[in-house]
Legacy VTK file of the C-alpha trace (Angstrom):
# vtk DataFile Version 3.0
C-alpha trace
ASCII
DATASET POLYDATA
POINTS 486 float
-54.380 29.143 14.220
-57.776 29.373 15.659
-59.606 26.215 16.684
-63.116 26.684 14.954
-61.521 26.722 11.670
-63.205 23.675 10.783
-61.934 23.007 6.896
-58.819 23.670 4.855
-59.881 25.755 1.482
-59.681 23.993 -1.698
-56.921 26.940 -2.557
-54.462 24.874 -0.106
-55.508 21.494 -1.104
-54.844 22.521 -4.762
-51.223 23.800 -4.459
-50.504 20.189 -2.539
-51.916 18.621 -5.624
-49.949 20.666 -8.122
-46.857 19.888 -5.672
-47.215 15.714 -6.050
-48.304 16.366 -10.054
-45.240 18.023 -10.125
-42.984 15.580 -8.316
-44.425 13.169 -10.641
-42.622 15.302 -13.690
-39.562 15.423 -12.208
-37.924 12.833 -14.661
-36.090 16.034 -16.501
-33.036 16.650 -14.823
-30.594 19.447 -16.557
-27.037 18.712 -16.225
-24.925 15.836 -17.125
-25.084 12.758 -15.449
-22.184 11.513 -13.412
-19.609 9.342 -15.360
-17.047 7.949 -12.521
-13.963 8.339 -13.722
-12.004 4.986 -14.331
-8.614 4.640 -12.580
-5.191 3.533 -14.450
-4.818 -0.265 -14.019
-1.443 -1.869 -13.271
-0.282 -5.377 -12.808
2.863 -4.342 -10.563
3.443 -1.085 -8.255
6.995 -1.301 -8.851
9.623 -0.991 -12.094
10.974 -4.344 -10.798
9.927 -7.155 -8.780
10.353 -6.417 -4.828
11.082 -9.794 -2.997
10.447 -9.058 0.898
10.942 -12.279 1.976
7.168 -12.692 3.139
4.273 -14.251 2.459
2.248 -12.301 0.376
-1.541 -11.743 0.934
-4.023 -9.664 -0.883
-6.799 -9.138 1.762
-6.642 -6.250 4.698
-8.778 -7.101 7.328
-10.954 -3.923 9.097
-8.674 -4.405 12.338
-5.445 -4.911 10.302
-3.849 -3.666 13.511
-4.110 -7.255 14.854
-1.369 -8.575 13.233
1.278 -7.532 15.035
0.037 -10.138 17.857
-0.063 -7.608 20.566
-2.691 -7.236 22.803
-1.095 -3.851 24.540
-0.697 -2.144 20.537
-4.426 -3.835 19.961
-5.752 -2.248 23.765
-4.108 1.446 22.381
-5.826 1.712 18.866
-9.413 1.329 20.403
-8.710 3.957 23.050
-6.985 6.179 20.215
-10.439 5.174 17.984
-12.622 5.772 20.797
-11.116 9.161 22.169
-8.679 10.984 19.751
-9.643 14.443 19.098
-9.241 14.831 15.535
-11.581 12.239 15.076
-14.455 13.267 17.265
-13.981 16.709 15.743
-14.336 14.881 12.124
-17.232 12.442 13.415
-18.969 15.795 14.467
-18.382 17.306 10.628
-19.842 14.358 9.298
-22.631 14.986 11.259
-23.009 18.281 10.315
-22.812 17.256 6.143
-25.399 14.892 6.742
-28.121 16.848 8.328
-26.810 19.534 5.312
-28.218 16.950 2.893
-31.421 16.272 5.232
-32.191 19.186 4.766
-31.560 20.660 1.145
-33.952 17.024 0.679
-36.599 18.714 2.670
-37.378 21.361 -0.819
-38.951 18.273 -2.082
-42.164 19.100 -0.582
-44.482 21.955 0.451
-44.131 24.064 2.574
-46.836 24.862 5.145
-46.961 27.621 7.413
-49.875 28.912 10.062
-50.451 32.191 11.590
-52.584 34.385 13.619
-52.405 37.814 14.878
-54.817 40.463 16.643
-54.244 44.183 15.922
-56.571 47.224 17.882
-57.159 49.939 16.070
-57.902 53.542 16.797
-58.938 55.057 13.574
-59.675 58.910 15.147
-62.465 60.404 13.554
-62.745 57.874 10.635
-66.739 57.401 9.826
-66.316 54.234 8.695
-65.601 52.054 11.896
-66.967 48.430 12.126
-70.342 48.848 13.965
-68.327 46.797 16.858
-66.467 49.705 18.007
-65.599 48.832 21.642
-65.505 52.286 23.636
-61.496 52.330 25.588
-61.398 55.310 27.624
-63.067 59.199 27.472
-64.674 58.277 24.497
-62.309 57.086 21.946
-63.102 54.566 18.901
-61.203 51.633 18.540
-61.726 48.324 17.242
-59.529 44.962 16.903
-59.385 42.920 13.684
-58.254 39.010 14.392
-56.989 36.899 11.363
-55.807 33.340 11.392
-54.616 31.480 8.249
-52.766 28.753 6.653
-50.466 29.193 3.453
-48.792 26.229 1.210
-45.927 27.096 -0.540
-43.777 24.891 -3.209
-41.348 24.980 -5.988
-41.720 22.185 -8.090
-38.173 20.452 -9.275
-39.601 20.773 -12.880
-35.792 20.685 -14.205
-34.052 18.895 -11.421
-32.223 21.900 -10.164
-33.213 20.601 -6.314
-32.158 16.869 -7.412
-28.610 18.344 -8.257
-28.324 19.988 -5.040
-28.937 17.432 -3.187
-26.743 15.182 -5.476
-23.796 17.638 -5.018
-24.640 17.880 -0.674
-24.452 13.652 -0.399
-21.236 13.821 -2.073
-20.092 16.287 0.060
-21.396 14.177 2.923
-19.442 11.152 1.502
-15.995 13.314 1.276
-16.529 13.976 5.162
-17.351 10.461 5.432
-13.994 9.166 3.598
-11.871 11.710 5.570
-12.759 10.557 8.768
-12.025 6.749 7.351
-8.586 8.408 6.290
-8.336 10.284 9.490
-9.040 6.740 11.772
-6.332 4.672 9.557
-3.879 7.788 9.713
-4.215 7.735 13.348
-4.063 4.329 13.763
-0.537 3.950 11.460
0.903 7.043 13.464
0.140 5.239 16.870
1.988 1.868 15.861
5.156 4.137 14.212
5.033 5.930 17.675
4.714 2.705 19.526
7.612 1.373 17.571
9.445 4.934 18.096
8.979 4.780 22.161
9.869 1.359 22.188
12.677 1.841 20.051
14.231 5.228 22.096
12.969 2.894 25.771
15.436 0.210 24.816
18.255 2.865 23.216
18.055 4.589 26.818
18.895 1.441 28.283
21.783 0.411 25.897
22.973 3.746 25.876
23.307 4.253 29.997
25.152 1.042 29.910
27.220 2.611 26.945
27.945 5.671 29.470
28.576 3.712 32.588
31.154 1.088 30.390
32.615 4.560 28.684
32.654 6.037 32.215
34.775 2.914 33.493
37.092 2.979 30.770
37.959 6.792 31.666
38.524 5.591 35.211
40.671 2.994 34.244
43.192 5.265 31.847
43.135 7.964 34.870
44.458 5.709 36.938
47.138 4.315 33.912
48.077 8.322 33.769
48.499 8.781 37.609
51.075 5.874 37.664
52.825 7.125 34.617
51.574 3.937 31.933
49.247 6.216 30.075
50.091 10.344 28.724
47.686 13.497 29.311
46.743 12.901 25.267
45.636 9.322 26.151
43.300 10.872 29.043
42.427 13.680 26.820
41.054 11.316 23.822
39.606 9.162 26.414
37.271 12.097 28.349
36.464 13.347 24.864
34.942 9.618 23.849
33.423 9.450 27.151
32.035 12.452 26.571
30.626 11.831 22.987
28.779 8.538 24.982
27.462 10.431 27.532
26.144 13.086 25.674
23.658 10.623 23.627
22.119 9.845 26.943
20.002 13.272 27.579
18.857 13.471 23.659
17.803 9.842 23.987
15.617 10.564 26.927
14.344 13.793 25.695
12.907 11.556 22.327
11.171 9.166 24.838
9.886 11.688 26.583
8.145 13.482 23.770
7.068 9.820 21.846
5.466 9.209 25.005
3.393 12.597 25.287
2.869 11.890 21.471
1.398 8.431 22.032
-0.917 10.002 25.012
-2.210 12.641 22.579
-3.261 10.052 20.661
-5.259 8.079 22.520
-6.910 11.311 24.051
-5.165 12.085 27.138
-2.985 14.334 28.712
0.480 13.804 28.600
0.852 13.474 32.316
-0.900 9.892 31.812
0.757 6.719 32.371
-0.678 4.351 29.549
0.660 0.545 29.342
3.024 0.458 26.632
4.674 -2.740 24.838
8.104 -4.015 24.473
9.938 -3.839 21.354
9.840 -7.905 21.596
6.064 -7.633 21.827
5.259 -6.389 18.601
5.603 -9.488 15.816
6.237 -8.103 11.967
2.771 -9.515 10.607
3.582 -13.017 8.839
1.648 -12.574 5.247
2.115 -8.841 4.105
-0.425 -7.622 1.585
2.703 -7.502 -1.140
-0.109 -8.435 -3.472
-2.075 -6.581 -5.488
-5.283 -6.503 -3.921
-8.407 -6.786 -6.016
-10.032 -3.109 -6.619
-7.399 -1.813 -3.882
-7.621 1.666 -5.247
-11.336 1.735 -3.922
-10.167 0.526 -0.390
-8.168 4.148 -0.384
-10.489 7.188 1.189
-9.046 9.475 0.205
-9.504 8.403 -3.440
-12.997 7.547 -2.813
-13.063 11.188 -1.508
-11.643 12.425 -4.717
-13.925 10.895 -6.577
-16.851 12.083 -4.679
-15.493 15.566 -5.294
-15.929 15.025 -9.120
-19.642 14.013 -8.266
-20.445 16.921 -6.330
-18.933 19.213 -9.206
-20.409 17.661 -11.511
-24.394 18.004 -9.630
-23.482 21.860 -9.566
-23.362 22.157 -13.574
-26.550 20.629 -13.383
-27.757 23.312 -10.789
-26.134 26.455 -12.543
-28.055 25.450 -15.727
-31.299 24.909 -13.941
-31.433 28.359 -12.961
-30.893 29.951 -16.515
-34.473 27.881 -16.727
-37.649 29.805 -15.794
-38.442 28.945 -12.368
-42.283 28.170 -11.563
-43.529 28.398 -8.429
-46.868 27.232 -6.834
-48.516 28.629 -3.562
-51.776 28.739 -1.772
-53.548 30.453 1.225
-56.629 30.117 3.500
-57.570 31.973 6.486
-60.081 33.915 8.207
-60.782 37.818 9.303
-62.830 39.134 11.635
-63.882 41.682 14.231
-63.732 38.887 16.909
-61.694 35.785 17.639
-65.085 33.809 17.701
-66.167 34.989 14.553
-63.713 33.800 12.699
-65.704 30.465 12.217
-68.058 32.313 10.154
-67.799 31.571 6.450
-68.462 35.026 5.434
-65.409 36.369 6.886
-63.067 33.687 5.408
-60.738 34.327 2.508
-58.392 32.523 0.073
-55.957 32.657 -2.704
-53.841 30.708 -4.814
-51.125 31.477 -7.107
-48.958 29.804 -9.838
-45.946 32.102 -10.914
-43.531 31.738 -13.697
-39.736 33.821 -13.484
-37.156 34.397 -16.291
-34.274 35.723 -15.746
-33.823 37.969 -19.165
-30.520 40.082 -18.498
-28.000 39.243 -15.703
-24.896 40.585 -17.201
-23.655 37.350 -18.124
-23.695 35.999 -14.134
-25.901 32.898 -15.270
-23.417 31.882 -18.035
-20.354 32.640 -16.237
-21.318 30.684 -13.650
-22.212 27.274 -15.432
-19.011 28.085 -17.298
-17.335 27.973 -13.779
-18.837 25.465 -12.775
-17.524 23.324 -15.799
-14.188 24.327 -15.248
-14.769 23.239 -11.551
-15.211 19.834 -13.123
-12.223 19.563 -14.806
-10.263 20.691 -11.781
-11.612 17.990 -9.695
-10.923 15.774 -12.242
-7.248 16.689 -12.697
-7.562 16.515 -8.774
-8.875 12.701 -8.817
-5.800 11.738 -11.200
-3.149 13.564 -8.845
-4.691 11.534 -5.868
-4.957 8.222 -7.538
-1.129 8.461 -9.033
-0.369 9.250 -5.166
-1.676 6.711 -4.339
0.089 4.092 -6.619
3.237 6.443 -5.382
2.743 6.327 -1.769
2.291 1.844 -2.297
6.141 2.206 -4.482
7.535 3.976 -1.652
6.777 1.624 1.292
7.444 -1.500 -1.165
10.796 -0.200 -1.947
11.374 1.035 1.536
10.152 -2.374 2.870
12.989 -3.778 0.583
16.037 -1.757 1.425
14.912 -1.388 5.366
14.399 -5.103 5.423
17.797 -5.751 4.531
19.869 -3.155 6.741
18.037 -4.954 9.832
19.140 -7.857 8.387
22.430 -6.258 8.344
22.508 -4.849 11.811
21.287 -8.051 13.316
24.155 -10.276 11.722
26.806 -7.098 12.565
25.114 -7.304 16.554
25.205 -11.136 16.670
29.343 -11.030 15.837
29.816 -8.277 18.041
28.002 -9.882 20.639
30.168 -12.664 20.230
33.345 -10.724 20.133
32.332 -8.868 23.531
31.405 -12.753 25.009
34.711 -13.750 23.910
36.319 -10.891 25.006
34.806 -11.484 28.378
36.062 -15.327 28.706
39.052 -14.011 27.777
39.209 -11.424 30.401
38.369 -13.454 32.964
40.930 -15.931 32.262
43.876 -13.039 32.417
44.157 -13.368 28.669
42.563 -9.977 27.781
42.648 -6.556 29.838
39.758 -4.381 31.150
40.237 -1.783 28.381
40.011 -4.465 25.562
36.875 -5.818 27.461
35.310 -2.524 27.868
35.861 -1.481 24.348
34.155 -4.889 23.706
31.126 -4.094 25.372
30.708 -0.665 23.895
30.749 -1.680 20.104
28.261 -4.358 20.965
25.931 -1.804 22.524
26.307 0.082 19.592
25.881 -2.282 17.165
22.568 -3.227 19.321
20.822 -0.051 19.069
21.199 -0.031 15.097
20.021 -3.085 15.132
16.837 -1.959 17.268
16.784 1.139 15.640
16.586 -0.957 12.196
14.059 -2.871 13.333
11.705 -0.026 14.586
12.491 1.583 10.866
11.273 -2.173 8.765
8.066 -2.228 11.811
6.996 1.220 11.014
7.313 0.449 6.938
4.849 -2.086 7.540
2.664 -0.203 9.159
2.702 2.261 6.169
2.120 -0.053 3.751
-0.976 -1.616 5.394
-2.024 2.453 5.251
-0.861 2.997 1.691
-3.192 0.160 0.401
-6.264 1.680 2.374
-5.953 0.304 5.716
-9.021 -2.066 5.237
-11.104 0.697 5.499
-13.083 -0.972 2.128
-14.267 -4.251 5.312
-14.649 -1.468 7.901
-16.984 0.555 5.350
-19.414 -1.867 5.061
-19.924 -2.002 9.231
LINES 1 487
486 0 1 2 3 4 5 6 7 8 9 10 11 12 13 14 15 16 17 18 19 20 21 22 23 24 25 26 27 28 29 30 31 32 33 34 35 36 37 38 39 40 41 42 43 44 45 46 47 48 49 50 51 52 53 54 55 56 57 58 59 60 61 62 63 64 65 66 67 68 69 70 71 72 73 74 75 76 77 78 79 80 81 82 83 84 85 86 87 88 89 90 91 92 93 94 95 96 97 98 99 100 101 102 103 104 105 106 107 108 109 110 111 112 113 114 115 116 117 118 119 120 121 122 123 124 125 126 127 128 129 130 131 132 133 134 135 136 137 138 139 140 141 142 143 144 145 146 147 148 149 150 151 152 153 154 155 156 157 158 159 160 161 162 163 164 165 166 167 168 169 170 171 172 173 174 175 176 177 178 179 180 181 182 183 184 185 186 187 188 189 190 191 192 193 194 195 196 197 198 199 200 201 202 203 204 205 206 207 208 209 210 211 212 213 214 215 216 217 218 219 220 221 222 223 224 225 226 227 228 229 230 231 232 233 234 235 236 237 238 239 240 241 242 243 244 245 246 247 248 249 250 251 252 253 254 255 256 257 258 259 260 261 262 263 264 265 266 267 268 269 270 271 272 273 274 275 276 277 278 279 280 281 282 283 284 285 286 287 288 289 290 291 292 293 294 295 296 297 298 299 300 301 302 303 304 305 306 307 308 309 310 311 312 313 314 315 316 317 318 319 320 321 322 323 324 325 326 327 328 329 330 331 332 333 334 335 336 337 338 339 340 341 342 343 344 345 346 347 348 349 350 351 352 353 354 355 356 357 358 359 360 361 362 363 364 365 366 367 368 369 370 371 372 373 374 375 376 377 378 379 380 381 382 383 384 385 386 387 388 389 390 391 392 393 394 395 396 397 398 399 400 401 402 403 404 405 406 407 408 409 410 411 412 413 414 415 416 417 418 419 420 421 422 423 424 425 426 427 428 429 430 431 432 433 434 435 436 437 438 439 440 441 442 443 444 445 446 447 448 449 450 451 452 453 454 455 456 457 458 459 460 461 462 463 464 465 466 467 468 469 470 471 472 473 474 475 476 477 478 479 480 481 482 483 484 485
């Protein structure tokens, strides 16, 4: 705009009055305000009392993660935190619901714009030219007109309509918010089931190649009973056949440990070509107080039913918006500028101009598209509402599940352990035994297979009752409600 304008007209000063008069008057909002909807209460998860065996706590710290003492598990959820994928890309959409809201916020006040232009004119043989015709060229009358302005331009949010929209956008800003909290405790629960998978299927490859070289053995030891005449081509036959049967666990095995690995790299970030430092089986502690108690307000500590809920807000704003435009819409604007000839007379305050303009619009026929849609938008409502139920009943589901899984899981490791502790014992006895004279190398071999077996359940048991835990720290919201706060 140009410089020598030395005042802003009363015509732009007056629309920003109107605007904060009207601000002031924004205490009628259409619509109906938001009623959260109140959750089904429950004094137990499940039909019967689940005894786990474990202290029970009620609290869920932010870095829950901590209570499998294990400073490897603890060093992989901050890089999977820090550089996972799905969470940048979700840290990124919050950031793009947020500045949504910023900006639907920003129809709260004026808006001002400024201009200037310059256009030459060559009328031909118009008689009325400006006497400061500047002569271009064999002859020909032209003359340039210059113009500089500034215009104000607002909507007042008379009826709240704005207010909704922006009421609908934060809750939309809060869903993206919760999912990423659901997104950072679902990644974190998948990395310590994959931990407990890799560490599982790392031990089972060990166990098993023993199984195969013991199996292996045995076979060597009935060929040698057939090519003396002791053993018959059906006793060789069933023995290649169980050696086969071991050896063929081997290669799946591997190919499992494989994949959990490039799983667990994924995870964190990286390419599955990277070597990250993984823990033992023996390194990862089952916590010592489970949260087996009902936490106080746990449904809140769940995202995604936080999420839900925020949905319900956000349809509920839009009613508000849908009936705010069946409402005549008033609108308030303002402009002041200058014409002239010249650039430097446009600081002359006979060639300055201004208007102003308050404007009122009804919608009187739209085919029934104004009804319809508040109509929709009311039934929107009631889906999100049927939606919040679904997720909350989930959510009590989801807590049954792991309890009850906790239960019967807990007891086949305790199962497996007891049936590898005798069959350790057998093979150990088996072993004095054999080196004594009293027992052959078939007897011991056979020994030492079914107590290799009876070892991976019992790893395989305990990866199963480590990963339950880990789902029911998720289940009850993962302490995101502590994190939240942060």
């Amino acid at each position: 705009m140009y410089s020598n304008i030395k005042a802003i007209n009363h015509s732009v000063i007056k629309p920003i009055f109107w605007a904060v008069l009207m601000a002031g008057l924004n205490g009628c909002v259409v619509g109906p305000d938001f009623k959260r909807p109140e959750p089904p209460m429950s004094n137990s998860f499940t039909r019967e009392k689940v005894d786990l065996g474990a202290k029970q706590n009620s609290l869920i710290g932010a870095d829950w993660w901590k209570h499998y003492e294990s400073p490897q598990l603890d060093r992989l959820v901050e890089l999977a935190l820090k550089h996972n994928a799905n969470i940048e890309a979700a840290s990124a959409n919050l950031r793009v619901a947020q500045q949504n809201t910023i900006a639907q916020q920003g129809y709260y006040f004026p808006t001002i714009t400024a201009g200037t232009s310059r256009t030459i004119m060559n009328p031909g043989g118009f008689n009325g030219a400006p006497s400061n015709i500047a002569q271009l060229g064999a002859g020909a009358p032209t003359y340039s007109v210059n113009s500089a302005g500034l215009s104000v331009g607002f909507v007042p949010d008379i009826f709240g309509a704005n207010k909704r929209a922006v009421e609908s956008l934060k809750a939309q800003e809060n869903i993206t918010k919760y999912q990423l909290a659901a997104l950072q405790i679902t990644v974190v629960t998948t990395l310590i089931q994959t931990v407990a998978q890799e560490t599982t299927l790392r031990e089972e490859l060990r166990l098993a190649l023993s199984a195969e070289r013991s199996a292996f053995k045995q076979l060597e030891h009935v060929r040698k009973m057939t090519t003396i005449g002791y053993n018959s081509g059906v006793d060789l036959a069933a023995q290649e056949s169980a050696y086969s049967v071991v050896a063929s666990q081997v290669p799946v095995i591997r190919k499992l440990h494989d994949q959990s690995i490039d799983m667990l790299n994924v995870l964190c970030g990286e390419l599955p070509s990277s070597m990250l430092s993984i823990p033992s089986i023996d390194e990862i502690k089952i916590p010592n107080a489970l949260p087996i108690a009902i936490p106080s307000g746990w449904i809140e500590g769940r995202p995604d039913v936080k999420a839900a809920e925020e949905m319900v807000r956000s349809n509920n704003a839009q009613i508000g918006v849908a009936i705010a435009a069946m409402i005549p819409q008033i609108s308030i604007s303002g402009f002041t500028g200058a014409t002239a000839g010249a650039f430097s007379s446009l600081k002359d305050s006979f060639n300055r101009n201004w208007s102003e303009t308050i404007s009122a619009n009804q919608t009187v026929f739209a085919g029934g598209t104004l009804l319809a849609r508040k109509r929709a938008a009311e039934a929107n409502l009631d889906y999100s509402l049927g939606q919040y139920k679904s997720v909350v009943l989930t959510a009590f589901q989801n807590v049954a599940d792991t309890l009850y899984a906790l239960d019967q899981d807990k007891q086949s490791w305790e199962i497996a352990k007891r049936n590898a502790e005798a069959n350790k014992k057998l093979y150990q006895f088996t072993q004095t035994q054999y080196d004594k004279g009293y027992a052959s190398e078939p007897a011991l071999l056979s020994a030492q297979q079914a107590y290799l077996a009876s070892d991976i359940s019992r790893i395989q048991a305990y990866a199963l009752y480590l990963g339950d835990t880990a789902a029911l720290y998720q289940s009850l919201g993962g302490g995101w409600s502590g994190a939240g706060k942060n």
